[in-house]
C-alpha positions as CSV (number, residue, x, y, z in Angstrom):
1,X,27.7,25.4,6.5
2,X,31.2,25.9,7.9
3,X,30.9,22.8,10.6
4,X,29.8,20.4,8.1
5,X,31.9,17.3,7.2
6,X,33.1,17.8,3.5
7,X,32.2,14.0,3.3
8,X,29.7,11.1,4.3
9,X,29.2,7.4,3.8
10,X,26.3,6.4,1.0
11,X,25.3,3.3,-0.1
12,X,26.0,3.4,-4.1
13,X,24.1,0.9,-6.5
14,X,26.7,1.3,-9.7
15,X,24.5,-0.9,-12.1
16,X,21.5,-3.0,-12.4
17,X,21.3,-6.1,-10.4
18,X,24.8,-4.9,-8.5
19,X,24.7,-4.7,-4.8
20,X,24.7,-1.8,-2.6
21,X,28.3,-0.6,-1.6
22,X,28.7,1.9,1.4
23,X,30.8,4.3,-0.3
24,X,32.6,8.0,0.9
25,X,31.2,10.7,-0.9
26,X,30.7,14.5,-1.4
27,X,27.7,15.8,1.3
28,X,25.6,17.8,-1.0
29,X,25.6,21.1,-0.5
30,X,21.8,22.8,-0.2
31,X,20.8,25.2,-3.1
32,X,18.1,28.2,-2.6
33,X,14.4,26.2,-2.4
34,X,16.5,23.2,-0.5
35,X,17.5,21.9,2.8
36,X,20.1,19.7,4.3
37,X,19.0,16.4,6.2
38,X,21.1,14.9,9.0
39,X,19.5,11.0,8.8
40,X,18.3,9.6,12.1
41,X,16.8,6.4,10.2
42,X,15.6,4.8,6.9
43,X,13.1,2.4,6.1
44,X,14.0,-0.4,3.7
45,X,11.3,-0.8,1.3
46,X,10.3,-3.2,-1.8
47,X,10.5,-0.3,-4.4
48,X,14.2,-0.1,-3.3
49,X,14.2,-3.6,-3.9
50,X,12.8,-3.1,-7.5
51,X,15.3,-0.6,-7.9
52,X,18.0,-2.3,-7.6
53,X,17.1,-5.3,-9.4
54,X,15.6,-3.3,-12.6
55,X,17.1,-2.6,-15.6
56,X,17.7,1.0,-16.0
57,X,19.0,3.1,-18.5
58,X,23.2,3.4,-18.1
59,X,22.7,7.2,-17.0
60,X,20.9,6.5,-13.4
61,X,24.0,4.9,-12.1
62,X,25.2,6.0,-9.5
63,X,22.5,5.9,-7.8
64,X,21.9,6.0,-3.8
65,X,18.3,4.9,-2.8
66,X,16.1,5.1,0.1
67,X,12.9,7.0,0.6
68,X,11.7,6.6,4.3
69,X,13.5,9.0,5.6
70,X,13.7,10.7,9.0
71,X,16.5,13.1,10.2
72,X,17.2,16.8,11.5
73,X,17.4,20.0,9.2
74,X,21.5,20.8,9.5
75,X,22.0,23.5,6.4
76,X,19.6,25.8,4.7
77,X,20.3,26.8,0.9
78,X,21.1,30.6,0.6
79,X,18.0,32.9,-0.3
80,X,15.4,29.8,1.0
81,X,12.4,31.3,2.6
82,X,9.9,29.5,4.6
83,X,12.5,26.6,5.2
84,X,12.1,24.7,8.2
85,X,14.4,25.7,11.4
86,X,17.7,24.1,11.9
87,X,17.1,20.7,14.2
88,X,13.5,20.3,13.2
89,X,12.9,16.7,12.4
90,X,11.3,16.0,9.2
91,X,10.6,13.9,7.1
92,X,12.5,12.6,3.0
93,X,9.7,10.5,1.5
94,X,8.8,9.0,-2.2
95,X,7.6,12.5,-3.8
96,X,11.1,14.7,-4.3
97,X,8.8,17.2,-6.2
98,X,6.5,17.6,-9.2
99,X,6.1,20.8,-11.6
100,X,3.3,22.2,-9.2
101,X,1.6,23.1,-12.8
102,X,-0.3,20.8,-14.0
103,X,-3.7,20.1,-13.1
104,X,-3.2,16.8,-10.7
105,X,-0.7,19.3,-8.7
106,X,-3.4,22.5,-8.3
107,X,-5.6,20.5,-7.4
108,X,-4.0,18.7,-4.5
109,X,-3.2,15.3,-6.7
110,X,0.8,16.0,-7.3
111,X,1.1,12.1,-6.7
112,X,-0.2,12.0,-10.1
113,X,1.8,14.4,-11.9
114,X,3.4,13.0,-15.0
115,X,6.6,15.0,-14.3
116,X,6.8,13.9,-10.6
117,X,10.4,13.0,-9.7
118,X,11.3,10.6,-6.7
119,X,13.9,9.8,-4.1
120,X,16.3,7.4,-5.1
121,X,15.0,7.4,-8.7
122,X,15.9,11.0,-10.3
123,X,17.3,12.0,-7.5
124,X,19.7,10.6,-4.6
125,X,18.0,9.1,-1.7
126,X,18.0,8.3,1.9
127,X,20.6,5.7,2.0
128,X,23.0,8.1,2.9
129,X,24.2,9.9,5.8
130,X,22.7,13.5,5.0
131,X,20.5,14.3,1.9
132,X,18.6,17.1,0.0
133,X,14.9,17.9,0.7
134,X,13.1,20.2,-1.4
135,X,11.5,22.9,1.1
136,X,8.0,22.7,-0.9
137,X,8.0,19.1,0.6
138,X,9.5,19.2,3.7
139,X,6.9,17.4,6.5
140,X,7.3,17.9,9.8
141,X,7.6,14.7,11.7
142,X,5.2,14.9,15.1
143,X,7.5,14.4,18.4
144,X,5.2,11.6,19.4
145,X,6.6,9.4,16.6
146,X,9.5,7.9,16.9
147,X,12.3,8.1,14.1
148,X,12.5,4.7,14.0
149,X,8.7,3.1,13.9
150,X,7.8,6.2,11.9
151,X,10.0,5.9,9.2
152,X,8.3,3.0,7.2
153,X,5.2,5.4,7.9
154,X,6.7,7.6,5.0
155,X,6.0,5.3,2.1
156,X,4.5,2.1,3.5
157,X,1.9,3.4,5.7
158,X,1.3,7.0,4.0
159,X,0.0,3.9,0.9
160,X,-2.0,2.4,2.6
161,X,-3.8,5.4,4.1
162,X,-4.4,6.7,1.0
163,X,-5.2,3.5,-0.3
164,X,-8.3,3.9,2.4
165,X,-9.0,7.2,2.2
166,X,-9.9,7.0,-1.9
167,X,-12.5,4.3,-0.9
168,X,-15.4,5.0,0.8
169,X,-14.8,3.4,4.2
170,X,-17.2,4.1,6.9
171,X,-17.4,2.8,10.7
172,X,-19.1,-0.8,10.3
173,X,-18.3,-1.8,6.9
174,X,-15.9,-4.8,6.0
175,X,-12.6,-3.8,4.5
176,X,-10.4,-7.2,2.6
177,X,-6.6,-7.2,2.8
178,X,-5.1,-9.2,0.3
179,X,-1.5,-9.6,1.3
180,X,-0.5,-9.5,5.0
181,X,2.9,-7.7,4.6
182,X,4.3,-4.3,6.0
183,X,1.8,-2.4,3.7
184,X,-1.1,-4.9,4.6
185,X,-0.3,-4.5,8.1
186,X,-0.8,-0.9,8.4
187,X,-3.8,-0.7,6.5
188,X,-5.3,-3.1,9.1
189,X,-4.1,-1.1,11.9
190,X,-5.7,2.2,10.1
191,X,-9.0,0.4,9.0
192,X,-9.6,-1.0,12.7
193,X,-8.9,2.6,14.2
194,X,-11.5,3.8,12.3
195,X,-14.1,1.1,13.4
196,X,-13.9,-1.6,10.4
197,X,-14.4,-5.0,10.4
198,X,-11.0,-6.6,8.7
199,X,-10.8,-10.0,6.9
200,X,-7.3,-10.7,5.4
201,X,-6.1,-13.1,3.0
202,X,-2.4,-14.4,2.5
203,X,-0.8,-17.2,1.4
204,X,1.8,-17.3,4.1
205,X,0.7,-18.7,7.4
206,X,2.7,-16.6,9.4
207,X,1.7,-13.5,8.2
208,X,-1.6,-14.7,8.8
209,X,-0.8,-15.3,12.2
210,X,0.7,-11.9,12.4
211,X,-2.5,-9.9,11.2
212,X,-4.1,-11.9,13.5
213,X,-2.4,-10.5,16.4
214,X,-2.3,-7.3,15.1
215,X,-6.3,-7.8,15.7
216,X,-7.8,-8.9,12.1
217,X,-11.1,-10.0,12.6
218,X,-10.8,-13.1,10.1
219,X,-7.7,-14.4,8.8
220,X,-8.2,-16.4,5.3
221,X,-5.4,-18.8,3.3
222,X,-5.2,-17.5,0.1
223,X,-6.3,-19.7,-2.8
224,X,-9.3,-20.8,-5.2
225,X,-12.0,-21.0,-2.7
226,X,-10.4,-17.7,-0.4
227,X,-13.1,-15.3,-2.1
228,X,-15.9,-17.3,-0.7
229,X,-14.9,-17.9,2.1
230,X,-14.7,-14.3,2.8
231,X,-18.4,-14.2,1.0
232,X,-19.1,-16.4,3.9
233,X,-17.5,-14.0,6.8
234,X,-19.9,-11.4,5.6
235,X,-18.3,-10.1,2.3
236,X,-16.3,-7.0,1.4
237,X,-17.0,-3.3,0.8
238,X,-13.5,-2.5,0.4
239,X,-11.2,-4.0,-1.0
240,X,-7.3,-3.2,-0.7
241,X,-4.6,-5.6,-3.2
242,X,-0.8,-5.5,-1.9
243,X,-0.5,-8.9,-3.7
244,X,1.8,-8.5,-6.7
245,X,-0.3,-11.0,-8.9
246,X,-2.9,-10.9,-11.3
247,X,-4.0,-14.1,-9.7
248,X,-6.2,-12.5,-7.1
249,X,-8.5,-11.3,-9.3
250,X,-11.1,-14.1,-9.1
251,X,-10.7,-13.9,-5.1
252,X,-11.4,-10.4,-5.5
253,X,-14.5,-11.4,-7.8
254,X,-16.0,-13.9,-5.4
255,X,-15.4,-11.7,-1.9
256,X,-17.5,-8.5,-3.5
257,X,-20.3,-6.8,-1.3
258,X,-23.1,-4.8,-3.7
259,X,-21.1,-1.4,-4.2
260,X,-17.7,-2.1,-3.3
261,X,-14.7,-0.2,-3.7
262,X,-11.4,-2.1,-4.8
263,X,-8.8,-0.6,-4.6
264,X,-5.5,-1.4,-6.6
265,X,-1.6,-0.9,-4.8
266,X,0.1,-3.6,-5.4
267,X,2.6,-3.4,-9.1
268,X,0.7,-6.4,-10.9
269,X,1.9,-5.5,-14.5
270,X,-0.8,-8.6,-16.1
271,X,-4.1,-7.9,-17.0
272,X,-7.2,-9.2,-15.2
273,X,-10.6,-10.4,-16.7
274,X,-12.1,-7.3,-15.6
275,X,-15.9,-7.9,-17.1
276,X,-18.2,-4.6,-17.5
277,X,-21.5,-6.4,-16.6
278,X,-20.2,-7.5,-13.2
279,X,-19.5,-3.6,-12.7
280,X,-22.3,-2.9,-13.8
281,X,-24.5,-5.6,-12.1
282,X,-22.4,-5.0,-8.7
283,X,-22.3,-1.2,-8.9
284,X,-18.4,-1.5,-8.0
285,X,-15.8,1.2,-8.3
286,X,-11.9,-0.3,-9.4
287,X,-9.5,2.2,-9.1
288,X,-5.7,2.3,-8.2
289,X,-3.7,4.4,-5.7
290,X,-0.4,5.6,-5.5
291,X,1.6,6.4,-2.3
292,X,0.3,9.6,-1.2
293,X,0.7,13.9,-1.8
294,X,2.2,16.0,1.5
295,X,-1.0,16.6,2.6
296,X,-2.2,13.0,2.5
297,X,1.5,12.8,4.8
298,X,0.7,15.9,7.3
299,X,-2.8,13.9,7.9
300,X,-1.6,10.5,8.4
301,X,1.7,12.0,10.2
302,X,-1.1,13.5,12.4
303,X,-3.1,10.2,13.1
304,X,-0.2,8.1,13.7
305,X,0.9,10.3,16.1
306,X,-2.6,9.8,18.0
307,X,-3.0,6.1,16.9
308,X,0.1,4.5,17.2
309,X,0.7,1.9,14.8
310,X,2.1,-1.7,16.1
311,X,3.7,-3.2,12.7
312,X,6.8,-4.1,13.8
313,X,9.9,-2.7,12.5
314,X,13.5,-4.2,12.8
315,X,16.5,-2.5,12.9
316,X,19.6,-2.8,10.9
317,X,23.0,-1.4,11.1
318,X,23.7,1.5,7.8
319,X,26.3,-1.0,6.4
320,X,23.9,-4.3,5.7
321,X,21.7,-2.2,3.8
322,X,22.3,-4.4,0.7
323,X,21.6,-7.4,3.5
324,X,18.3,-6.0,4.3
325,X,17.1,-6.2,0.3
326,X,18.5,-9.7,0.3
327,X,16.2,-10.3,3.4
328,X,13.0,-8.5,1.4
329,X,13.8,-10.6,-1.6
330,X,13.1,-13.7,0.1
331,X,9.8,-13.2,1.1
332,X,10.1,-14.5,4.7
333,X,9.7,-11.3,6.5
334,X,6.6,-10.6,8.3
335,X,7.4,-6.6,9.3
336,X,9.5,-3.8,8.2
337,X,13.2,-3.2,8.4
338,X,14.1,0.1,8.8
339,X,18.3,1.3,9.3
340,X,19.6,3.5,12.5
341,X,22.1,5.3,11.7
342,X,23.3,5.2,15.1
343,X,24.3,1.5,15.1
């Protein structure tokens, strides 16, 4: 570790609401079980976003965000076995680590373990110019993704491919989309690669438009009379919710095949008139899903590499970071932003 810099640029949130500010600080130094990341790129995501705009308790700050990672190993912690090789290119996603303990972790759920810590939540993130990755969840990214394109992959398309995979999607069946951003965009992409027909429903016109092109078989306007109108395209068997609002419930309601699957992403924090006999009447499963575990990554890594994925993803320069959450906060963007650190 002789011929690393002693420091590096991060972008430091100090406080809650306060903007990102690209600041010189220590490069961490890689313990035993750890690795040292060199970042190539970093998506910009709406859970940073949320970060940032939360309040959180006075002992988070400083905190550096960023969780869509891509860069090459540079340093390997003293006494780390089965680390990956220095230059491989991996991967610094949501899931830091988890206890590996409990029962969601030995049986392949660590997503769901309660003592799960993040990236940019208990620990520093991606928003920097090297960071820490635990070697337990160190990915390999495939050479046939590029750093750039793949890095939303991490968070925003490893959701929604989870998102499908907990549903029972087959070749032929109708899969909804409510909300037609990033997230919305790759589960589209996913559900046509594996032979679905897609119906999608937004309020925004140009996202619409933007599914469309993407190759959604029906493009809806969200509002009272959205769920039957996708009754009318042929219904859904799954259902996927990026909306953040409790109002898509009754849209939900009206669009529902006989058995469905609806599946619940989106952070809608108000309850919904959930009703047991239309369960039980429709035979429909409501479950949620959350981001994804490493192998749920090394699969979808795997069929992204064969698939690529055509969401499109803007580039910004390391030091308008705090820009690029301004631009999420309005609402008006119809891909992802992702930062080169080469710019």
């Amino acid at each position: 570790m002789k011929d690393l810099p002693q420091t590096m640029k991060a972008a430091v949130c100090k406080g809650p609401g306060a903007a990102l500010e690209i600041e010189e600080v220590d490069v961490p130094r890689p313990n035993e079980g750890q690795v040292l990341v060199k970042l190539e790129s970093c998506g910009v995501c709406y859970s940073d976003l949320h970060l940032r705009e939360d309040t959180l308790p006075d002992d988070f700050y400083p905190r550096v965000f960023g969780h869509e990672g891509i860069g090459h190993v540079v340093a390997i912690g003293d006494g780390t076995r089965n680390a990956p090789a220095i230059g491989t290119r991996v991967g610094l996603p949501w899931l830091y680590g988890t206890c590996m303990d409990c029962k969601p972790c030995r049986i392949g759920s660590e997503n769901y373990c309660g003592d799960q810590a993040a990236r940019g939540v208990q620990h520093n993130g991606a928003f920097a110019e090297y960071a820490l990755l635990e070697v337990g969840f160190a990915c390999e990214i495939p050479e046939a993704i590029d750093p750039i394109a793949g890095a939303p992959l991490l968070c925003a398309g490893l959701t929604a491919w989870t998102a499908l995979n907990r549903s029972k999607l087959e070749a032929g069946h109708n899969v909804l989309i409510i909300g037609a951003g990033g997230l919305g965009q790759y589960a589209l992409l996913i559900a046509k690669a594996r032979g679905a027909h897609v119906i999608v429903v937004d309020r925004d016109p140009a996202k619409l438009e933007t599914a469309h092109g993407l190759g959604a078989d029906a493009t809806i306007i969200a509002g009272p009379d959205a769920g039957k109108a996708v009754k009318k395209a042929g219904g859904a068997d799954v259902i996927l919710n990026f909306a953040p609002s409790a109002s898509v419930w009754p849209t939900i309601c009206d669009a529902v095949n006989p058995l469905s699957d609806v599946v619940a992403v989106a952070l809608v924090e108000q309850p919904v008139d959930l009703e047991m006999l239309w369960l039980i009447d429709g035979g429909h499963r409501v479950f949620g899903s959350s981001v994804g575990t490493r192998q749920d990554l090394i699969d979808f890594l795997t069929f992204a590499a064969q698939h690529p994925l055509a969401v499109h993803v803007e580039t910004v320069p390391f030091d308008q970071v705090d820009d690029a959450l301004n631009r999420l906060e309005s609402g008006a963007l119809t891909g992802r932003l992702c930062i080169d650190f080469s710019l």
